[in-house]
N, C-alpha and C positions, 0 to 999 in steps of 0.2 A: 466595633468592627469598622475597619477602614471600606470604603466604598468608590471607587472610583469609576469611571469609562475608559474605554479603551485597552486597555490594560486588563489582562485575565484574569477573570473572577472564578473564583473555588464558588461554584456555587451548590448546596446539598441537595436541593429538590428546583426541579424547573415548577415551577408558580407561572400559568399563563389562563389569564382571567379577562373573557371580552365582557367590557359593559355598555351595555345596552345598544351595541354596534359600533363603540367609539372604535375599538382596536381590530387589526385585521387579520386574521389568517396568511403563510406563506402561499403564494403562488403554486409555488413547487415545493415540496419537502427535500432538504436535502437530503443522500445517504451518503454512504459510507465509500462512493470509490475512491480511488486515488490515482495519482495523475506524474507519478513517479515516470522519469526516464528510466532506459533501461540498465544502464550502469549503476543510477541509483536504487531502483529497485533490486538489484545481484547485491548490494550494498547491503538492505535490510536482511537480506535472506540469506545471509551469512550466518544468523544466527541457530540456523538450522545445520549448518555442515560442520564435517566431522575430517578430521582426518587419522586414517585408520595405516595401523603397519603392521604387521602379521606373517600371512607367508608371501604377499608383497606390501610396496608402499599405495596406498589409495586413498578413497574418501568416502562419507557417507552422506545421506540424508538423513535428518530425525523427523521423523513419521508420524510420532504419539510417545505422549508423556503421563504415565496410570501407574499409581500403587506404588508410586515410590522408583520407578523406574522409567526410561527413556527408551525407545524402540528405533532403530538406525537400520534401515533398510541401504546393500552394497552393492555389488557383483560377488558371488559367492569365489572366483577365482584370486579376491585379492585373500580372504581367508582360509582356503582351504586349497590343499595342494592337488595339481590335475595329476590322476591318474591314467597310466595308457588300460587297454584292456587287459586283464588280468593280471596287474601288478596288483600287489597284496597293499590295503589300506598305511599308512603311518598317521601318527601321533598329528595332529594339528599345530602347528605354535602356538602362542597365547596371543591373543587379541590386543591391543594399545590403541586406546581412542583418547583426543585428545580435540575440544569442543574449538571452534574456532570463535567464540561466541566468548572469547578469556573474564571478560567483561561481567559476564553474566552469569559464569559459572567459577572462576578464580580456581578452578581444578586443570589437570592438565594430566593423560598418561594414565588413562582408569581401564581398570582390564575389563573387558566386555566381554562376552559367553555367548556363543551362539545358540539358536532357536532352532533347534531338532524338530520341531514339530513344525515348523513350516513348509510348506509343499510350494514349490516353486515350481511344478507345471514343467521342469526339463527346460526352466530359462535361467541364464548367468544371472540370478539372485541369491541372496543370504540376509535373512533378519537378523540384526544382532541386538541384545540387552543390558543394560548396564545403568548400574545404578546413579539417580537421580542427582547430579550434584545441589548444593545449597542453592538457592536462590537463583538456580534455571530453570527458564521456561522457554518451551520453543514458541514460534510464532507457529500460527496456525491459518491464516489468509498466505498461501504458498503457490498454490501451482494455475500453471498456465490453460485454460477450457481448450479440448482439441479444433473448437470449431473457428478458434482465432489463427492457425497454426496453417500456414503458408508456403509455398518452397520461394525460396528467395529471402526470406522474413529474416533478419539479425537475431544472432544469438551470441551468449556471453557463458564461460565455464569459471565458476566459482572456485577455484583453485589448480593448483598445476604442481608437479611436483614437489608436493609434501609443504606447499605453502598455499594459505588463506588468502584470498581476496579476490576483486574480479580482473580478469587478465584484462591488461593493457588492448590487445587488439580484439576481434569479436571474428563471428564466423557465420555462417548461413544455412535455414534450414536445406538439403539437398532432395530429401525423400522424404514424403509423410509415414507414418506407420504401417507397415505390411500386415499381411494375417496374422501373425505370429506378435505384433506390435511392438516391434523393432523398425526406428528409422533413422536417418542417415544426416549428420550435420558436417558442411565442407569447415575444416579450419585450418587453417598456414599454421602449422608446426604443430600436428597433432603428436603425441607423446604417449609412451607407454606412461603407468603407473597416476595415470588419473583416472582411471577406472572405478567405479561406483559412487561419483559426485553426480551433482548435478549440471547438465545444460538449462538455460534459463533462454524463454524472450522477453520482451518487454511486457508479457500478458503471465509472466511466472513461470514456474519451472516446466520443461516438458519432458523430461525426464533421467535415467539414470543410465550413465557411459558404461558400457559393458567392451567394448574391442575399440582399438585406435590401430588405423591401417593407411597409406597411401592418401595423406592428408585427408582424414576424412576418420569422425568418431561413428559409431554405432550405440545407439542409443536406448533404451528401452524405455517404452512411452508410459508415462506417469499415471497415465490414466488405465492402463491395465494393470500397472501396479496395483493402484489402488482398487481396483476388482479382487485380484488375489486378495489381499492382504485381509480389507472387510470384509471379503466371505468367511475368512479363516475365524479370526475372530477380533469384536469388536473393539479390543484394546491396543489391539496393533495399528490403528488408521486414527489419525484425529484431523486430516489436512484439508481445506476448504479452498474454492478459489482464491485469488490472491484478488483479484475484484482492482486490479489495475490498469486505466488505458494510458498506454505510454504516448508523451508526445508528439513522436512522428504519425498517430493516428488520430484523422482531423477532427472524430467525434471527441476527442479529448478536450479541445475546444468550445465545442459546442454543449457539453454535459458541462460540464469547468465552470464555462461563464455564464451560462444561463441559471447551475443553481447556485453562485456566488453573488450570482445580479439577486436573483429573489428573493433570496434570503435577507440581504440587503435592506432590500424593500419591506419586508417583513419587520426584521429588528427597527429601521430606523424611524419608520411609521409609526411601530407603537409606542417606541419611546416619546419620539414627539408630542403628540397626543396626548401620553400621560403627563406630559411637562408643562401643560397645558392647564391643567388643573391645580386649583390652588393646596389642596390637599393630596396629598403621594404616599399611600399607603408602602411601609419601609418591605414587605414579601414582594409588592408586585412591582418594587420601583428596583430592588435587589435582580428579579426575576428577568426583567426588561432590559436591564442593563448587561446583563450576563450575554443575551440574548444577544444583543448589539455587538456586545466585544464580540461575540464566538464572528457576526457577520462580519465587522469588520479585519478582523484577522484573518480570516480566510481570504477576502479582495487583496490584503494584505501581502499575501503569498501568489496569489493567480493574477495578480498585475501586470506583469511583465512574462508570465509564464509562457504565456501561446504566441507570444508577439512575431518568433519566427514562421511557426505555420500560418499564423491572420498572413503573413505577407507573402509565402510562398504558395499555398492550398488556396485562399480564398481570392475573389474578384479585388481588381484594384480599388483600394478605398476603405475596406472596412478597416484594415489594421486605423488607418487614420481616422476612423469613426471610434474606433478603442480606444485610443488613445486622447482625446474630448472625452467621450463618455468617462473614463476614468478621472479625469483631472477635475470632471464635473462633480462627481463624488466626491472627490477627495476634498473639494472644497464645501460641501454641505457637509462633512466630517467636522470640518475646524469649526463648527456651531459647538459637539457635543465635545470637543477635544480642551476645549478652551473651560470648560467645566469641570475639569480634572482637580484634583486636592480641595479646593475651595466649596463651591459650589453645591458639588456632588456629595462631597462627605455633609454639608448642612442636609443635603435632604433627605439625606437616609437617617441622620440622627432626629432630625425636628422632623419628618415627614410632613414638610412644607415647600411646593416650590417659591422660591421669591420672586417677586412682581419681576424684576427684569431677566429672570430666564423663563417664566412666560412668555413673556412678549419676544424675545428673541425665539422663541419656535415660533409662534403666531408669525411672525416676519420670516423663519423658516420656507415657509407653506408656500411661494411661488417658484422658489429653486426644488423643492422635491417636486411640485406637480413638472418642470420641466424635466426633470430626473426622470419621473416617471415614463414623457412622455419618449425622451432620449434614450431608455433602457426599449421599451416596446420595439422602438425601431430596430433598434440595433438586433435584439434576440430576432426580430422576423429577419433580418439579411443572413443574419448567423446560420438560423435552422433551415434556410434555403438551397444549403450544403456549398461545399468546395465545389473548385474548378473538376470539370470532366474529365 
């Protein structure tokens, strides 16, 4: 087994073994948010829309994926035709969905069946069903928490006339959800026939287009969907926050780099440490290293990430203390980087460090202790928040 740093390890089981106090615990644990713009994020979440043609042209969300089948929550007016009062029922057309997600499902044009049994409460909805293509699976970190949700905040519509992607210009919340949980997004060139897609902000979806009038959508809030839906029953709902702080919001920074800094400090600590010792058991030098690539790859990506908001949100200076603190890392990196092929692979096969990559961390240990002392500072100016 090849073994190297820096470079992504498959690794099977995390092995993390303190002994006798050498190695240390994260500061912080990382999790799972993500730090996605909001164009990027409408990007991901493509793989959840639909677009539907019936008795009009529209679009869907996918809701839940159970038993071999997919659940596509719309506006019940792009499938079924409105009647006036006492005009006598017709025939429905047949349904055509068609995954925007090509990628993922290599289907196109699947006839979907609508869900008689759903009770839509007397709101422009309709669940529809259809079967599972091969090798799709929707995403399930999707929708936006109402308590991020704004008037004024950007928003971006996942498709527009019978085509997939996130539209070129964006549009803005107008109205938060009424009693009824229906609310109001302004956007320059609102259009018929995108009705039962989604609006998106940069916090996930907030809900499903149900009317487009006088530049301005009508929207039905995601989160009463998803009351309906999971009360009904439990196979029609599988959606969870999308657990994303976009960009333009300053805690995106401050969550970002504080647990990309610790983690850091985590990985490159213990590895050090262990490099240290003349024997390297090959589980926990596997395990350590894994550990490192995951930190360093992560600094990797959020380097340059916040750079705009460090310089517009925050007091003068810190972007400039970012930008040192990072170059300072990156140069206690080219310790464990310069290990790569040679080095690294002897020690995982002989589980021996050799005398001089010892002593190279042993010589290590006065640039992490300033690292150290450089990251504290910086995370205290960080969490001291943005301009007022």
């Amino acid at each position: 087994m090849k073994c190297v740093l820096y470079l992504p390890l498959r690794v099977s089981a995390l092995i993390v073994v303190f002994l006798a106090g050498v190695f240390v615990k994260p500061a912080v644990a990382a999790n799972d948010t993500t730090f996605f713009a909001g164009r990027e994020l409408g990007a991901r979440l493509l793989t959840n829309v639909v677009k539907i043609r019936s008795q009009e042209h529209g679009f869907g969300l996918v809701v839940s994926a159970a038993a071999g089948y997919v659940y596509i929550a719309t506006a019940r007016h792009v499938v079924e035709p409105a009647l006036l009062p006492g005009q006598p029922s017709v025939p429905s057309p047949p349904i055509e969905v068609d995954f925007c997600a090509n990628g993922g499902s290599g289907a196109a044009s699947l006839v979907a069946s609508r869900i008689g049994a759903f009770d839509a409460g007397g709101h422009d909805l309709a669940l529809l069903r259809v079967v599972q293509p091969s090798g799709y699976e929707p995403q399930t970190r999707v929708l936006a928490p109402e308590s991020e949700s704004s008037v004024g905040q950007e928003t971006w519509l996942l498709g527009q006339s019978q085509q997939c992607g996130v539209l070129p210009h964006s549009g803005a919340i107008a109205a938060l959800p009424n009693p009824r949980g229906d609310m109001r997004i302004a956007y320059p060139g609102a259009l018929g026939g995108d009705s039962g897609g989604p609006a998106i902000s940069g916090y996930g979806v907030l809900g499903l287009i149900t009317d487009a009038s006088d530049l301005t959508f009508t929207i039905h809030s995601i989160a009463r969907l998803q009351a309906r839906l999971r009360g009904q029953s439990a196979a029609w709902w599988q959606l969870a926050p999308a657990r994303n702080i976009p960009l333009t919001d300053p805690r995106s920074a401050q969550i970002d780099l504080s647990e990309t800094l610790n983690l850091y400090l985590f990985g490159v600590r213990n590895l050090q440490k262990l490099l240290q010792q003349p024997k390297v058991p090959k589980e926990l030098f596997q395990a350590f290293a894994g550990d490192y690539n995951l930190a360093i790859n992560r600094f990797r990506l959020a380097r340059e990430r916040h750079d705009a908001t460090l310089k517009s949100d925050w007091p003068e200076g810190v972007l400039t203390n970012w930008e040192a603190l990072r170059e300072q890392l990156w140069q206690v990196h080219q310790s464990f980087w310069q290990m790569n092929d040679g080095d690294s692979q002897r020690i995982f096969d002989q589980q021996i460090a050799p005398p001089a990559v010892q002593t190279a961390m042993r010589e290590l240990e006065p640039a992490l202790v300033q690292l150290d002392v450089g990251i504290k500072v910086f995370l205290k100016t960080l969490t001291q928040g943005a301009k007022p």
